[in-house]
Backbone as CSV, one residue per row, in Angstrom:
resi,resn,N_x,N_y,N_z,CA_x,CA_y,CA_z,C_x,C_y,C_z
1,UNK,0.858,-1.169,0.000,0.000,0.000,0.000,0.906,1.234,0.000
2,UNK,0.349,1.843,-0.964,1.415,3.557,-0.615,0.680,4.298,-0.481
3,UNK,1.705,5.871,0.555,1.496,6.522,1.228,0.892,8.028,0.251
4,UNK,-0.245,8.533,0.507,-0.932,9.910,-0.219,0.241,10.851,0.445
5,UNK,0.704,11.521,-0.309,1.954,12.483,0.059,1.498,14.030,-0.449
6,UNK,0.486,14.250,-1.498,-0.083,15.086,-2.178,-1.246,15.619,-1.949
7,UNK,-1.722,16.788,-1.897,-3.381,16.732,-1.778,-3.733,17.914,-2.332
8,UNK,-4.751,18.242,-2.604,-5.424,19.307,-3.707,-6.223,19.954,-2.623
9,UNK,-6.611,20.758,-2.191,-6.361,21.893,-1.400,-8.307,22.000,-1.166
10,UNK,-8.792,21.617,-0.053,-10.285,21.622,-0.133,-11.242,23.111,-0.176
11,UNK,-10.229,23.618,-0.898,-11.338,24.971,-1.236,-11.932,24.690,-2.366
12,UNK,-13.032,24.796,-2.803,-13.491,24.552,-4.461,-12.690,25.418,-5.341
13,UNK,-12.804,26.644,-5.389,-12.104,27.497,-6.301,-10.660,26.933,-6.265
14,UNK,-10.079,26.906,-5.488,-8.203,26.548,-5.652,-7.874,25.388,-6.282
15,UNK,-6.756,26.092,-6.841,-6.134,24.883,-7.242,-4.683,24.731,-7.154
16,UNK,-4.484,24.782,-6.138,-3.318,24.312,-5.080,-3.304,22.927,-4.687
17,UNK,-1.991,22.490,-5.093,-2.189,20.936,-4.897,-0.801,20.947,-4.210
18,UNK,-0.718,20.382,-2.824,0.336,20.677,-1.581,1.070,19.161,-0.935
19,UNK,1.976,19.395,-0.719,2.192,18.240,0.295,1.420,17.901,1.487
20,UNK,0.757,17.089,2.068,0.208,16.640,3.212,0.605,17.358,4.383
21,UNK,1.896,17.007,4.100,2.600,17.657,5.556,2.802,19.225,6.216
22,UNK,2.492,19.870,4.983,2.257,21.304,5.360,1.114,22.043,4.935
23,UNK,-0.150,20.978,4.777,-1.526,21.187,4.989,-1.956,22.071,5.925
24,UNK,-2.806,22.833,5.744,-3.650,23.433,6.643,-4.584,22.747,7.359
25,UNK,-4.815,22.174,8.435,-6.047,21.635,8.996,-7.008,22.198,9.518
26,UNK,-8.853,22.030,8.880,-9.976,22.655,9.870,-10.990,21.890,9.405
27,UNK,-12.049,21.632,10.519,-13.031,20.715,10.484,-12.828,19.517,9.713
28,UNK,-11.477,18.769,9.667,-11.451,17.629,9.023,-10.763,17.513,7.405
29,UNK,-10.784,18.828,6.647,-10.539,19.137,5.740,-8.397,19.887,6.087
30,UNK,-8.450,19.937,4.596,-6.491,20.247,3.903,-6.603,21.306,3.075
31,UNK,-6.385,22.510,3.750,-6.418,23.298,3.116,-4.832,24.129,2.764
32,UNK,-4.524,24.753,1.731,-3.227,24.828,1.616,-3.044,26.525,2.275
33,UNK,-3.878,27.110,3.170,-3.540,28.213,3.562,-4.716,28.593,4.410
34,UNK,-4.221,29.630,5.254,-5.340,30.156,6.325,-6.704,30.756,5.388
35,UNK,-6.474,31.652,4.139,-6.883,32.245,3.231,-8.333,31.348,3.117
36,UNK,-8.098,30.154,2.390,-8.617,28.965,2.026,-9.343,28.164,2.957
37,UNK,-8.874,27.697,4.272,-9.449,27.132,5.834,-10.228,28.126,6.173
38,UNK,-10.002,29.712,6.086,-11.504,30.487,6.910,-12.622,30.556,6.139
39,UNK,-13.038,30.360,4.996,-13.917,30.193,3.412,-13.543,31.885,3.329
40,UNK,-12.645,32.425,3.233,-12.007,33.529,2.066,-13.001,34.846,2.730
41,UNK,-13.297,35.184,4.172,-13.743,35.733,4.862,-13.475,37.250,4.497
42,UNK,-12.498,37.694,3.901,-11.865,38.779,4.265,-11.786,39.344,2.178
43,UNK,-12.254,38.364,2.103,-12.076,38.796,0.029,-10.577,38.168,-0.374
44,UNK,-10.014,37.773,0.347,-8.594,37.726,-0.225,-8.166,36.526,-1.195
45,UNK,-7.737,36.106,-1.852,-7.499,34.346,-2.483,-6.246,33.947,-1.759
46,UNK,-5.682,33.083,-1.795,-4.743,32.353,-1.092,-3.242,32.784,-1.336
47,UNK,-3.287,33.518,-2.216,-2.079,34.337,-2.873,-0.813,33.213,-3.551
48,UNK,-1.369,32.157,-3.800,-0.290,31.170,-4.953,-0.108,31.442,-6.000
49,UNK,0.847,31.465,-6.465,1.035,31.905,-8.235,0.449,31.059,-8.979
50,UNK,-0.558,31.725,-9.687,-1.471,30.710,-10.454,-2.860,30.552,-10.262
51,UNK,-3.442,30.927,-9.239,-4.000,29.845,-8.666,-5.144,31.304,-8.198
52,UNK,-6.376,31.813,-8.562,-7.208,33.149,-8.209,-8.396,32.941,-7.740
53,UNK,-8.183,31.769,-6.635,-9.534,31.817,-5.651,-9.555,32.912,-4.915
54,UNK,-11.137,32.806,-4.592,-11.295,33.710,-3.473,-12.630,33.385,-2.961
55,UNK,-12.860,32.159,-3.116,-13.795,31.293,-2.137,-14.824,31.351,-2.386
């Protein structure tokens, strides 16, 4: 069996795909930034190059 090392970032809009290990954790969910874990409260997107969520 191998190990998920990767994960795609549980905001719908993003598309940030992160290592596990420096996941964001809230309510169960991997989010790749605080931005993304609060549902984008403040207007802001997650600020990744590429990548123009804003929740």
């Amino acid at each position: 069996m191998s190990e998920v090392n990767m994960i795609k970032c549980a905001c719908a809009d993003c598309v940030c795909v992160l290592p596990v290990s420096s996941a964001l954790e809230r309510n169960g969910k991997m989010f790749c930034g605080k931005s993304c874990a609060e549902g984008h409260n403040a207007g802001n997107g997650c600020g990744h190059v590429g990548c123009e969520c804003h929740g």
